[in-house]
C-alpha positions as CSV (number, residue, x, y, z in Angstrom):
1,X,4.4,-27.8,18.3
2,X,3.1,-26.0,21.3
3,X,1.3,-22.8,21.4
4,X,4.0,-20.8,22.5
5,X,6.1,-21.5,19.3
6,X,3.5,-20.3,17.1
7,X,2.9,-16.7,15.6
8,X,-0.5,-15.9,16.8
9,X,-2.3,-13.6,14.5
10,X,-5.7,-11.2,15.6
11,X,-7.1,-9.3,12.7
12,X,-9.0,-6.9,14.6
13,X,-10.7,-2.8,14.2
14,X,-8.1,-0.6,14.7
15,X,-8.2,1.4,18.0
16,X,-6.4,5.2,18.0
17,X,-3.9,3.7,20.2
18,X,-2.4,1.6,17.5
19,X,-2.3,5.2,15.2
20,X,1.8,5.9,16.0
21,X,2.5,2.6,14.8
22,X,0.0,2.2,11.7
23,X,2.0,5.6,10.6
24,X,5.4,3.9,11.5
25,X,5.0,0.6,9.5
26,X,3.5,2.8,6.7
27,X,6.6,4.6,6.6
28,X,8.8,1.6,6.4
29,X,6.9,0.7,3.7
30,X,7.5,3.9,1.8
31,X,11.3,3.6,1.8
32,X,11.1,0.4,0.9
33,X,9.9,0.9,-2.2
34,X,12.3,4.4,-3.0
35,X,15.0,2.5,-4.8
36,X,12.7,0.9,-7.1
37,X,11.1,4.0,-7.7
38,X,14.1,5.6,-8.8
39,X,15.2,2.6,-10.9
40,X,12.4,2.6,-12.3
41,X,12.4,6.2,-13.5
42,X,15.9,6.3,-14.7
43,X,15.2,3.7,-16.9
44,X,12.5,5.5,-18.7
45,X,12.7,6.5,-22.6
46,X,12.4,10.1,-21.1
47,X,15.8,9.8,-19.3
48,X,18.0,9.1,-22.5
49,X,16.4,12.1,-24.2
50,X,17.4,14.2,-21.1
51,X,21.1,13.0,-21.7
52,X,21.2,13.6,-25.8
53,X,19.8,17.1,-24.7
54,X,22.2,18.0,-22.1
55,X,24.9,16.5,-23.4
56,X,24.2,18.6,-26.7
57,X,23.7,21.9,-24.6
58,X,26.9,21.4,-23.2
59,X,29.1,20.7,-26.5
60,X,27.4,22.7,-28.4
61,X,26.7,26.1,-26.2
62,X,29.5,25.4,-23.1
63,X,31.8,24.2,-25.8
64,X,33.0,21.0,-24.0
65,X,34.6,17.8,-25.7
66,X,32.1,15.3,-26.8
67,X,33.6,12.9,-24.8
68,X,33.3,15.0,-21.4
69,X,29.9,15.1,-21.9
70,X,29.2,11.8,-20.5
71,X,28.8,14.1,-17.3
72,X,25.4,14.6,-18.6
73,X,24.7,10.8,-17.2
74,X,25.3,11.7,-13.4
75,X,23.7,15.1,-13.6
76,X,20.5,13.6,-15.2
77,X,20.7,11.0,-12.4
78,X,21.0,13.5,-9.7
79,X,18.1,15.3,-10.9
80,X,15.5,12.1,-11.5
81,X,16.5,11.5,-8.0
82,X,15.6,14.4,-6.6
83,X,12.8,14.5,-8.2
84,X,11.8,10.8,-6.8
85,X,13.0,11.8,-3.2
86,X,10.3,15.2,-3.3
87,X,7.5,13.0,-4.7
88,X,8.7,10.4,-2.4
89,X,8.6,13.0,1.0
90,X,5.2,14.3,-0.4
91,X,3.8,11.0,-0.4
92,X,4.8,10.3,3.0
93,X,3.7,13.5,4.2
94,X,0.3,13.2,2.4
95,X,0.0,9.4,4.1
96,X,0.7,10.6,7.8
97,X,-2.1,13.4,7.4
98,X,-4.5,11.5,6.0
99,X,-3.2,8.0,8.9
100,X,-3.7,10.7,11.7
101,X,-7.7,11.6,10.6
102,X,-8.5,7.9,10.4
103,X,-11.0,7.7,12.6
104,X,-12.5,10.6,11.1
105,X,-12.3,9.0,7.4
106,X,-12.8,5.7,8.3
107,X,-14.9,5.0,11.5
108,X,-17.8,7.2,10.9
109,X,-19.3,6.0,8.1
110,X,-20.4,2.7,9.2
111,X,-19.9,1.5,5.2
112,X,-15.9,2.1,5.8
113,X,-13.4,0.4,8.2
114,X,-9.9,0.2,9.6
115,X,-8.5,-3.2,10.6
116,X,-4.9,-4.1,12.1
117,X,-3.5,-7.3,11.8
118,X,-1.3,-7.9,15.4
119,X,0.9,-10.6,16.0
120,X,2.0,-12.3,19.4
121,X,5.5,-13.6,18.3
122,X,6.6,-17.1,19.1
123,X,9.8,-18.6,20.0
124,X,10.2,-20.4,16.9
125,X,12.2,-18.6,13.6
126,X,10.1,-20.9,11.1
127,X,7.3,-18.7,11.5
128,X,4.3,-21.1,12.1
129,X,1.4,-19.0,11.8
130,X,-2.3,-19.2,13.8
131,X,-5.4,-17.1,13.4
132,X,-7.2,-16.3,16.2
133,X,-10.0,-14.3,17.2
134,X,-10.0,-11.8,20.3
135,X,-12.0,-14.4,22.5
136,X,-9.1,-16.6,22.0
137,X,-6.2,-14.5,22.9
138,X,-8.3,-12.6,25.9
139,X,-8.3,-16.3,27.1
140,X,-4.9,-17.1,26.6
141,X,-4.1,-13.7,28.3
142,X,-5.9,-14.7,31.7
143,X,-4.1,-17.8,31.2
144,X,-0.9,-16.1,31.0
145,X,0.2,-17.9,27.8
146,X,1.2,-14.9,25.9
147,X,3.6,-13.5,28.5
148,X,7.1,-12.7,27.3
149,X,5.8,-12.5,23.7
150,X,7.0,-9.5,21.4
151,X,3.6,-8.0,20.2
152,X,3.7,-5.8,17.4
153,X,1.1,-4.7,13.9
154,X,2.2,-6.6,11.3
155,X,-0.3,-5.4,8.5
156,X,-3.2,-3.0,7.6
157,X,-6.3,-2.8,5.9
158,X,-9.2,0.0,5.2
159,X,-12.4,0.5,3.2
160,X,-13.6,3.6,2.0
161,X,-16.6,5.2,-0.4
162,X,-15.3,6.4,-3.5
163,X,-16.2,9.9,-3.8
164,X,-17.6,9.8,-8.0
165,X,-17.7,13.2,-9.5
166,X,-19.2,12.2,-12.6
167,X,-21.6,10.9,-11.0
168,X,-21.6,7.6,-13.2
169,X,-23.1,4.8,-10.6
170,X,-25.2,6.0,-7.8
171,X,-23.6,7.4,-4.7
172,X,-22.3,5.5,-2.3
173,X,-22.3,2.0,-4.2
174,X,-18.6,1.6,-4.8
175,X,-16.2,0.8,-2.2
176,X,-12.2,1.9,-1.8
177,X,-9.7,-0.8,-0.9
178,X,-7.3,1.1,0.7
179,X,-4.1,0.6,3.3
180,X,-3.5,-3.3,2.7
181,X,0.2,-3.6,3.9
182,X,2.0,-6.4,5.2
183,X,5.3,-5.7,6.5
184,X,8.0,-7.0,5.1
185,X,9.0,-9.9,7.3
186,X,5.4,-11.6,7.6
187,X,4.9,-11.5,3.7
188,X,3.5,-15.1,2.4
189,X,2.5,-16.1,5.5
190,X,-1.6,-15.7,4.8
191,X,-1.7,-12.2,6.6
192,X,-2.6,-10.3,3.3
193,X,-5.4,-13.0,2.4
194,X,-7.0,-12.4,5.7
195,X,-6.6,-9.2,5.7
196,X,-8.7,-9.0,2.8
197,X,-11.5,-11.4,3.7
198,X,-11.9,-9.1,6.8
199,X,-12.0,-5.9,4.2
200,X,-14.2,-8.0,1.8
201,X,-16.7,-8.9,4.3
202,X,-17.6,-5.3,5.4
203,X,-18.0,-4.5,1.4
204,X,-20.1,-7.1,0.8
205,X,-22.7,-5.5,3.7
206,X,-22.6,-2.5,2.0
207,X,-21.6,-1.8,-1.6
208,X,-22.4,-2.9,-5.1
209,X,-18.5,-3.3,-6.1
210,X,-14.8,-2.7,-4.8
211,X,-12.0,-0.3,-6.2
212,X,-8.5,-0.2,-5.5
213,X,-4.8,0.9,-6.9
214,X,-1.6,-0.3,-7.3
215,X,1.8,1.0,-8.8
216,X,2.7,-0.3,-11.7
217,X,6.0,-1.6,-10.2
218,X,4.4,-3.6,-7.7
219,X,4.3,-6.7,-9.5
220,X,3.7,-8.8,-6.5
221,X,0.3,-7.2,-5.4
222,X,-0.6,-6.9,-9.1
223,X,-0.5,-10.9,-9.5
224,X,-2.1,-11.2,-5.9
225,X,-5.3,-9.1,-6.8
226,X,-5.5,-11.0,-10.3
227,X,-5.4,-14.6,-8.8
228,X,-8.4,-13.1,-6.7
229,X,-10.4,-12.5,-10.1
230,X,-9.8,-8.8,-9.7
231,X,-10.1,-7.0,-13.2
232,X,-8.2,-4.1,-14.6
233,X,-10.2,-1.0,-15.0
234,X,-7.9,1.6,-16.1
235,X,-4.1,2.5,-16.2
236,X,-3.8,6.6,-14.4
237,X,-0.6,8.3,-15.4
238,X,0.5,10.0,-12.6
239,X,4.1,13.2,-13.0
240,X,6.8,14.0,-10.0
241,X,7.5,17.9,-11.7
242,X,6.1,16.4,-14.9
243,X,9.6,14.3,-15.3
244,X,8.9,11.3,-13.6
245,X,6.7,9.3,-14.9
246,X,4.4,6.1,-13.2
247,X,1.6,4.4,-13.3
248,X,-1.0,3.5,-11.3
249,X,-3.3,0.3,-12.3
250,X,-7.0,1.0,-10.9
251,X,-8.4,-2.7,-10.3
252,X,-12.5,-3.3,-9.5
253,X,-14.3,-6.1,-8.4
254,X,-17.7,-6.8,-8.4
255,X,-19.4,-7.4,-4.6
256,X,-23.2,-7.5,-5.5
257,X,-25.1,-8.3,-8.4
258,X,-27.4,-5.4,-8.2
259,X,-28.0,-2.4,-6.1
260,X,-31.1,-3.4,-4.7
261,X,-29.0,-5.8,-3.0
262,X,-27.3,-3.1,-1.4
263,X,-31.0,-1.7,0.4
């Protein structure tokens, strides 16, 4: 297989000119995941008590026939939607502002970081993947081998410093695994696991452990981190209008042994 039939792949700092398209494929993530939100919600114990209590309120005060109450179902539904659609366009609102100061949150403190991972597609629609670093791909640029490639972000990655207001573990020590995405189309293709060396590497310089969160529904980052020896540290409830419900699982992972380490 020749070199212009693979997927080249540069896991690289991110620069402010990649910043439209971080927010972009962040986005695309986001709406990726809105159905399953929403499934998820109207599936909840919370949702049939909704429905016994509307469809009570309306035979009982309105005065309609048990059996039209069954309108209860698509009114409930309406409502956990719109519901999942605000905390939905909060969430992506929240993301943007926080995507457009990230060279302010993450590339000041030399303990944080923000990686891209940026792909040089090939010709082939098997998707062969190869790694390479910048000095490879400025030499295959002066070559000219990566003309007439389609070159786009594929995937992110950030470390920051937990901010601990309890002041439990010394400031500073514990890091923030933040950002990993992969879009859709390059999933299972190594991306994520590089991704995460890069991220782990820059912890490992500079903190005593590693934090990061996942939804609940994300089953398929959930078994990623755990492979990787990543324990669960707590289970955060988190309300859309205090209807929804979800759950965010808090992971840690220990970088150094002890804080001296660290100095």
């Amino acid at each position: 297989t020749s070199t212009r039939d693979i997927m080249l792949i540069l896991i690289r700092p991110a620069l402010s000119r990649d910043k439209a398209e971080i927010i972009k494929i962040h986005k695309q993530a986001q709406y990726e995941n809105l159905s399953t939100n929403f499934i998820e919600s109207f599936l909840r114990e919370l949702t049939a008590q909704l429905i016994v209590v509307l469809s009570a309120v309306l035979f009982i005060l309105v005065g309609i026939p048990l059996h039209f109450c069954l309108i209860s179902i698509p009114i409930v539904a309406t409502g956990i939607l719109m519901a999942v659609m605000a905390g939905h366009l909060h969430k992506l609102h929240s993301h943007k502002k926080n995507l457009e100061h990230m060279s302010e949150k993450y590339q000041l403190d030399p303990k944080c970081g923000f990686w891209v991972a940026e792909a040089w597609e090939g010709s082939l629609k098997d998707r062969q993947v190869q790694f390479v670093n910048e000095s490879e791909i400025a030499e295959m640029e002066s070559q000219g081998l990566l003309l007439n490639r389609r070159k786009r972000l594929i995937g992110t990655v950030a470390v920051g410093v937990k901010e601990d207001k309890d002041m439990s573990e010394p400031p500073g020590t514990v890091g923030l695994l933040e950002r990993l995405l992969v879009v859709a189309d390059c999933r299972r293709m190594g991306v994520g696991q590089e991704l995460m060396l890069r991220a782990w590497e820059q912890c490992g310089h500079h903190v005593q452990a590693v934090e990061l969160s996942i939804e609940s529904n994300n089953n398929l980052a959930r078994r990623f981190f755990e492979k990787q020896e990543w324990v669960l540290q707590a289970v955060m409830e988190t309300q859309i209008f205090g209807v929804v419900r979800g759950e965010n699982m808090v992971y840690r992972k220990q970088c150094k042994k002890s804080l001296d380490d660290t100095m």
